[in-house]
Residue frames relative to the residue before (quaternion, step in Angstrom):
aa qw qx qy qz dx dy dz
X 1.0000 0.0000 0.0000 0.0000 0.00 0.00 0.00
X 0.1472 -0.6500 0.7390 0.0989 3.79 -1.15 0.87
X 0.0611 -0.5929 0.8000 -0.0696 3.38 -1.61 1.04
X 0.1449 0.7727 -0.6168 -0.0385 2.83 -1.51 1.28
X 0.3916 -0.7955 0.4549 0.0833 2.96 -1.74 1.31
X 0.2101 -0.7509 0.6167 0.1078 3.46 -0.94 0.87
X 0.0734 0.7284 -0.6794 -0.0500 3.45 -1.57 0.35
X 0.6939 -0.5713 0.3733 0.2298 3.07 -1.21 1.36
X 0.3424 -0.5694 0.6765 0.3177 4.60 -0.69 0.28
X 0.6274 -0.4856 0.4593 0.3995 3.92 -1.60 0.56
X 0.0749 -0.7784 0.6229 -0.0224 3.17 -1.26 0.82
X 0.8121 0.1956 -0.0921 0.5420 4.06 -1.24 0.45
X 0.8437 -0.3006 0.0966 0.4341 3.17 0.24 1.44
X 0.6944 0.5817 -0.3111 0.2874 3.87 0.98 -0.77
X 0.2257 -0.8268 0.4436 0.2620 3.65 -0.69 0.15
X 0.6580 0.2606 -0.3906 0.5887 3.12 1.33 0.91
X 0.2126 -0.6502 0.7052 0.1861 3.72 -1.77 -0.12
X 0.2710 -0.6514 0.6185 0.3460 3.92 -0.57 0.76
X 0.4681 0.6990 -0.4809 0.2470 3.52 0.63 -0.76
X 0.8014 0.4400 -0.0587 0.4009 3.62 1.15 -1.33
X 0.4955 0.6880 -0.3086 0.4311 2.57 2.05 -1.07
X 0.4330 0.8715 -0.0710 0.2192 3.16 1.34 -1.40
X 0.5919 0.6269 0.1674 0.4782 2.47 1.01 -2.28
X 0.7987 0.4455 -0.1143 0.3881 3.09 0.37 -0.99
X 0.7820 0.2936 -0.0414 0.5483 3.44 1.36 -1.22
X 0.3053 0.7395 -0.4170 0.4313 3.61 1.52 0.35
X 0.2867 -0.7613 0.4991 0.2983 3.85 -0.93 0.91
X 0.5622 -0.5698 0.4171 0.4305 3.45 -1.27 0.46
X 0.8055 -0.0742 -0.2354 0.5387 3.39 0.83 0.52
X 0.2150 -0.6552 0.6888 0.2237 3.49 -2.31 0.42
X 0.8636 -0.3693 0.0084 0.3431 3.07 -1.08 0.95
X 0.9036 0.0725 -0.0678 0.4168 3.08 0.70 1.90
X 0.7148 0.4137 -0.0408 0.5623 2.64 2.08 -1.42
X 0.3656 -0.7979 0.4493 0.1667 3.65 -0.64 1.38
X 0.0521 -0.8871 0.4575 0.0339 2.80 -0.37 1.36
X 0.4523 -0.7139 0.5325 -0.0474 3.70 -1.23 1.41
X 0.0357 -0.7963 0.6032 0.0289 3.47 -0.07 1.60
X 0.0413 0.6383 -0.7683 0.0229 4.14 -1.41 0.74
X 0.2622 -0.6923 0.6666 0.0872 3.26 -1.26 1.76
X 0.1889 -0.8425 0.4993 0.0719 4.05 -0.35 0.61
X 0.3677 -0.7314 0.4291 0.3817 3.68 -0.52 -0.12
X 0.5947 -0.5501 0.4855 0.3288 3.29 -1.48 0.64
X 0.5044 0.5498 -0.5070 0.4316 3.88 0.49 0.92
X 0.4668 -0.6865 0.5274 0.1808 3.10 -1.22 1.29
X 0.7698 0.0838 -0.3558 0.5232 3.61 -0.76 1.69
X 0.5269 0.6346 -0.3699 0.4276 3.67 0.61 -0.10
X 0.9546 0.1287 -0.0791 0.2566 2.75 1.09 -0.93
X 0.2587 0.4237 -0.5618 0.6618 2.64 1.92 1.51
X 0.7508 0.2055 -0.6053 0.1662 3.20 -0.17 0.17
X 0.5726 0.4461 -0.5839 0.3635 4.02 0.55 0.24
X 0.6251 0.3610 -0.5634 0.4019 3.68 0.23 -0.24
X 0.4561 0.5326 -0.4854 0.5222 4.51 0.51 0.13
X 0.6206 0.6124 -0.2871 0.3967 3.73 0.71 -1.09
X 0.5838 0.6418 -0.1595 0.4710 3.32 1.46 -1.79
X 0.7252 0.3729 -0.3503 0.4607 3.18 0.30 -1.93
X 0.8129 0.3428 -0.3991 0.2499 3.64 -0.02 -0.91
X 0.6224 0.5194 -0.3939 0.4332 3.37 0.81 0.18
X 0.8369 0.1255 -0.2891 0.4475 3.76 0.73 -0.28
X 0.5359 -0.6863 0.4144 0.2649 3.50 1.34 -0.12
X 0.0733 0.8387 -0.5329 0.0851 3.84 0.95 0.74
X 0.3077 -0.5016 0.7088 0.3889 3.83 -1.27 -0.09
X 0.8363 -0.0171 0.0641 0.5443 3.82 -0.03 -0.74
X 0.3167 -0.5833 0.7449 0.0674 2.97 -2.00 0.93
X 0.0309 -0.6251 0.7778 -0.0576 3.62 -1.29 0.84
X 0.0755 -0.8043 0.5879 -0.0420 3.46 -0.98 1.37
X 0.2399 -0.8627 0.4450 0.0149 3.39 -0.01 0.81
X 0.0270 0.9094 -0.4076 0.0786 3.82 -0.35 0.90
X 0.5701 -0.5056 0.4696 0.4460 4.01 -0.62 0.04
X 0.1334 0.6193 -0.7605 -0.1423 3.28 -1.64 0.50
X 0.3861 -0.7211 0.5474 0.1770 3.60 -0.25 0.59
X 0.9051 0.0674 -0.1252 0.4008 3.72 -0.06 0.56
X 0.2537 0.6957 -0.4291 0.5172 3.19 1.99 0.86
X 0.3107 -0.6415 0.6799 0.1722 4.22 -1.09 0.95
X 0.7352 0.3731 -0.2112 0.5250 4.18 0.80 -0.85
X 0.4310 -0.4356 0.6691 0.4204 3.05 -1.93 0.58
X 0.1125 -0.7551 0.6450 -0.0342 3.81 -0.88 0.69
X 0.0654 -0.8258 0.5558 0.0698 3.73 -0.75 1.63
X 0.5171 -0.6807 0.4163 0.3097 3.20 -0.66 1.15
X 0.2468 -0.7517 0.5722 0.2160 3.76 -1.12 0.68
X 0.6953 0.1369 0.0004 0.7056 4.16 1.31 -0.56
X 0.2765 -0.5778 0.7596 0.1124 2.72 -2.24 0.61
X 0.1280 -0.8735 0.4195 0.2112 3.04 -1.20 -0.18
X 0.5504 -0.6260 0.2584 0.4883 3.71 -0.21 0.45
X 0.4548 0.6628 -0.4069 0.4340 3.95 0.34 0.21
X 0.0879 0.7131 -0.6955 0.0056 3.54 -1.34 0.62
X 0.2195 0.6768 -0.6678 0.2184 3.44 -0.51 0.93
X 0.5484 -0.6804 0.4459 -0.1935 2.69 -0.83 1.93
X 0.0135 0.8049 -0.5784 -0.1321 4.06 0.21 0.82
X 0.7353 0.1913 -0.1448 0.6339 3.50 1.65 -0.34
X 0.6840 -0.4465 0.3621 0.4491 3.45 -1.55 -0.64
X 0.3444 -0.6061 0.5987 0.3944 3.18 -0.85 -0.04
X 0.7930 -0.4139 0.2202 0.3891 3.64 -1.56 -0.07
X 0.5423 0.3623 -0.3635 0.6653 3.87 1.20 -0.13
X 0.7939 -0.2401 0.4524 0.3277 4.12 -0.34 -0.32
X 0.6564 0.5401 -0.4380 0.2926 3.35 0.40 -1.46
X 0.0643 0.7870 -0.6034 0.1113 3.43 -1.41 0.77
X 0.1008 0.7602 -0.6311 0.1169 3.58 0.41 1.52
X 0.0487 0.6919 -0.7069 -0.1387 2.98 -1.74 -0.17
X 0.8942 -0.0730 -0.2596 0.3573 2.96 -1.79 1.84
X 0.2196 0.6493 -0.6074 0.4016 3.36 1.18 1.49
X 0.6567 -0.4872 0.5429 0.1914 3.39 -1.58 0.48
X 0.3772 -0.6639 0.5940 0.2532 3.61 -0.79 0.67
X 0.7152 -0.1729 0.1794 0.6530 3.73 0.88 -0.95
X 0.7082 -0.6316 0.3030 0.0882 2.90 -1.32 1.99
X 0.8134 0.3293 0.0601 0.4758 2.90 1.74 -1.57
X 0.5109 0.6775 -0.3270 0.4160 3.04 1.73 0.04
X 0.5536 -0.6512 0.3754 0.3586 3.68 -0.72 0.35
X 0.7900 -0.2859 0.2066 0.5015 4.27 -0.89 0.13
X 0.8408 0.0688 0.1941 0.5006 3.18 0.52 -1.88
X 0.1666 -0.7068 0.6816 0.0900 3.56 -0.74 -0.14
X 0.2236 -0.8066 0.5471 0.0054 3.78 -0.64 0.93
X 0.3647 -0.7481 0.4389 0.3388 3.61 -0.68 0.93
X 0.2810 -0.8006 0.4884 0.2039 3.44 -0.73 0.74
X 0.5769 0.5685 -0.4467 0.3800 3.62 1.28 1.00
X 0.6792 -0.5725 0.1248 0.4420 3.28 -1.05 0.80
X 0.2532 -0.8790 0.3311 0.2316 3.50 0.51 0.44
X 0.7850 0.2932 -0.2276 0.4960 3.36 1.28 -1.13
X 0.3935 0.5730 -0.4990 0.5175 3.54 1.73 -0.22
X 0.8246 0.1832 -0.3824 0.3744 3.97 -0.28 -0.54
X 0.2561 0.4974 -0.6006 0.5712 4.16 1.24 0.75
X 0.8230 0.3086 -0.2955 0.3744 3.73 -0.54 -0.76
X 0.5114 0.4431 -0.4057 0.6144 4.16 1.10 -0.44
X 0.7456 0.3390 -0.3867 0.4238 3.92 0.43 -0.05
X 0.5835 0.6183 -0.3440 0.3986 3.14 0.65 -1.09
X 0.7346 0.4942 -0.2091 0.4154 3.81 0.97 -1.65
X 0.3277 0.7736 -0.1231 0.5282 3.40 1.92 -0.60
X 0.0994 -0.7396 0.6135 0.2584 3.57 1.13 -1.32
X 0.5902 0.3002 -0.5481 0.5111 3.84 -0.21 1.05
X 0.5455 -0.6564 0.4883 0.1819 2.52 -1.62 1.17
X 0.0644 0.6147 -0.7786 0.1087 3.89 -1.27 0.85
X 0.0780 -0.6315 0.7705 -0.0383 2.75 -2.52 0.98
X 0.5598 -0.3746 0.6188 0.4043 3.34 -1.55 0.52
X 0.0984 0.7608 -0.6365 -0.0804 3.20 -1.87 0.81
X 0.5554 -0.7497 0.3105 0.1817 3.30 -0.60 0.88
X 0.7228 0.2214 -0.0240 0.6542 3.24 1.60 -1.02
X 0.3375 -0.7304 0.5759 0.1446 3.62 -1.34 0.95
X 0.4889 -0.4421 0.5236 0.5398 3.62 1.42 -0.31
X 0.6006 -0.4834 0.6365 -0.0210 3.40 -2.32 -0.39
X 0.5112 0.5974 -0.3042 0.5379 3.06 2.05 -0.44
X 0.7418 -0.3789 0.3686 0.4126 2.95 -1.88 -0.84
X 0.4071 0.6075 -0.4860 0.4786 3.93 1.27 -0.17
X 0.8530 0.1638 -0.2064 0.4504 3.89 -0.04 -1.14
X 0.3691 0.5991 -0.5218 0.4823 3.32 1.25 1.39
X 0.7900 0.2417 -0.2258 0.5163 3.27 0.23 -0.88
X 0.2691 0.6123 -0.6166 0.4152 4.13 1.27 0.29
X 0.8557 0.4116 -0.0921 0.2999 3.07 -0.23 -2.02
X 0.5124 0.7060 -0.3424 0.3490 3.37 1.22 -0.97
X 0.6700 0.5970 -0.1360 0.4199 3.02 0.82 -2.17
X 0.5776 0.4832 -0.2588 0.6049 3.66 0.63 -1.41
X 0.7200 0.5025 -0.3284 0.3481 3.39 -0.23 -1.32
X 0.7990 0.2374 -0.1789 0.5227 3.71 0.57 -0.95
X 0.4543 0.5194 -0.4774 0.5439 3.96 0.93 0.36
X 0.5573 0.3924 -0.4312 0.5911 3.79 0.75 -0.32
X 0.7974 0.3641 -0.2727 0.3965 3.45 -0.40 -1.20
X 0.6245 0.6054 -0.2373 0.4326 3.51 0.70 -0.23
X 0.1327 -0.7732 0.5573 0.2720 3.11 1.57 -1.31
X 0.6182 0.6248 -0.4056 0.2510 3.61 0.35 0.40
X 0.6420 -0.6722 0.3018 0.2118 3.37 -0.46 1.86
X 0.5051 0.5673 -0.5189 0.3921 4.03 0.57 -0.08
X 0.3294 -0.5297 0.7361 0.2628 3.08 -2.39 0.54
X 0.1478 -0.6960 0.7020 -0.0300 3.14 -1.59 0.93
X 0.2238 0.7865 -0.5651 0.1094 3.75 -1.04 0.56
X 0.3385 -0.8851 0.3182 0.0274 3.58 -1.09 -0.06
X 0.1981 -0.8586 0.4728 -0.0074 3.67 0.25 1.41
X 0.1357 -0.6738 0.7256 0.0324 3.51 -0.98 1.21
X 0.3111 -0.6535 0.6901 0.0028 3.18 -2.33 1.16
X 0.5159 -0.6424 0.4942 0.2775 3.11 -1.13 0.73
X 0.6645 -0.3990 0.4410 0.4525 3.55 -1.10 -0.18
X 0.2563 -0.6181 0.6839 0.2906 3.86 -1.27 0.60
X 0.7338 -0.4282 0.3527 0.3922 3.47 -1.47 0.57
X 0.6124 0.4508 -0.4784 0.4392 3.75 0.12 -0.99
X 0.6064 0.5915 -0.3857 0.3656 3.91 0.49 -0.82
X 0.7658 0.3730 -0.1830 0.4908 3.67 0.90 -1.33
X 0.3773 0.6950 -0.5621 0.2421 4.16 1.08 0.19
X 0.9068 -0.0759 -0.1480 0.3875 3.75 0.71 -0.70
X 0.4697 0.3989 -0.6612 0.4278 3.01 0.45 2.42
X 0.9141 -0.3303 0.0290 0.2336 2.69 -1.98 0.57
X 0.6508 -0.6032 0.3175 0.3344 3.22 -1.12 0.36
X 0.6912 0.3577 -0.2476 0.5771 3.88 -0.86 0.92
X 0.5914 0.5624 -0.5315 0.2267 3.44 0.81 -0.28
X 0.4989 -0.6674 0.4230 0.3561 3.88 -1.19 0.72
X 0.0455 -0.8272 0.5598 -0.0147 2.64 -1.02 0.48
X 0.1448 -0.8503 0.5003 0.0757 4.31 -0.18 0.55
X 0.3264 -0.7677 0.4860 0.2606 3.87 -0.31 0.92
X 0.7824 -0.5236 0.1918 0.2772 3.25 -1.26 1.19
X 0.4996 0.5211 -0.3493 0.5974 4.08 1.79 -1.39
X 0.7328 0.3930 -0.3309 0.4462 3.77 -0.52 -0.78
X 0.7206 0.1971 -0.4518 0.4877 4.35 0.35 -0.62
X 0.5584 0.6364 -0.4612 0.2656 3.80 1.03 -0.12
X 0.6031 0.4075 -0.3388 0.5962 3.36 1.55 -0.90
X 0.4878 0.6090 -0.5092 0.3632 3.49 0.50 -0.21
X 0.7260 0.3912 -0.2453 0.5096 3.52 0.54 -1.07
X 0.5670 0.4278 -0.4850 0.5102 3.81 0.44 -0.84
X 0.6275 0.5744 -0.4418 0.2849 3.70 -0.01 -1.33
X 0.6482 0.4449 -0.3518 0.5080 3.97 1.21 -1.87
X 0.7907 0.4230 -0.3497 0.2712 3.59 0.03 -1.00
X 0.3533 0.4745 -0.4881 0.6417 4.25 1.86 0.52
X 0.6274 0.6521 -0.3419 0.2535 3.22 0.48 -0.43
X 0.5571 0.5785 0.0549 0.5932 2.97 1.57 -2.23
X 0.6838 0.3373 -0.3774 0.5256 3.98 0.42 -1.15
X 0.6223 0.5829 -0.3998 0.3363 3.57 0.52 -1.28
């Protein structure tokens, strides 16, 4: 099995993304499964299309994309995208819509087709905290959810694909507000290693 993983470059002012950080400290394999890191940009098409680029060049069974939520306490796997991009900021080129379609032709929602609450429980057992989540946001995270889905249909190509947001790492929360959560980089790394036992299993 090949699993690839994607993480989002810093976006809205930050000068880091765990998402990438991530990335970086992932083994080259999890029990068995070869895993395949692509950092992408925080721009809305760009960055479905280099992780599409990926699939055809190495051929993955499953993609797991991994993204910031900035005031989330849980690793938190997304269960749906949705067709919609509205944009409270820019993304990494400017772009800034709001309540445009992702694709004209694409259907409401698009559902991850990984195990979602099996790899909540491989974390949870792990001792870090994770939840089912229902929403991906409007940004560029439940862009490239849906995106991904969106072109495995159209594509006809057989792979699961789905998507796990991280909280902020502490260095992120030094000048905002107080209480904000915040989860240190070893714990969202085992988080992720924990989803992708999850994924081989």
């Amino acid at each position: 099995m090949k699993i690839l993983v994607t993480g989002f470059d810093p976006f809205g002012g930050e000068s880091v993304n765990p998402a990438s950080e991530i990335l970086k400290r992932l083994p080259d394999q999890v029990d068995g499964a070869e895993i395949i890191r692509l950092s992408v940009p925080t721009v809305r098409y760009r960055c479905t299309e280099r992780v599409i680029e990926e699939i055809r060049r190495s051929d993955p069974d499953v993609i797991l994309c991994l993204g910031q939520a900035g005031g989330r306490a849980k690793i938190t796997v997304e269960r749906v995208g949705i067709n919609v991009d509205d944009q409270r900021i820019p993304d990494n080129e400017g772009n800034q819509v709001i309540d445009e379609p992702i694709y004209a032709d694409g259907p409401d929602a698009y559902f991850s087709n990984l195990p979602v609450k099996k790899i909540v429980q491989y974390i949870n057992d792990a001792g870090i905290p994770a939840e089912v989540s229902n929403t991906a946001g409007t940004f560029i995270c439940n862009h490239l959810l849906y995106s991904v889905r969106y072109w495995m249909e159209r594509l006809h190509l057989d792979k699961k694909s789905g998507f796990i947001h991280v909280p902020y790492l502490p260095s992120q929360c030094v000048d905002k507000h107080a209480g904000l959560p915040s989860m240190s980089l070893e714990d969202m790394t085992e988080a992720v290693t924990a989803a992708l036992r999850a994924i081989a299993a």
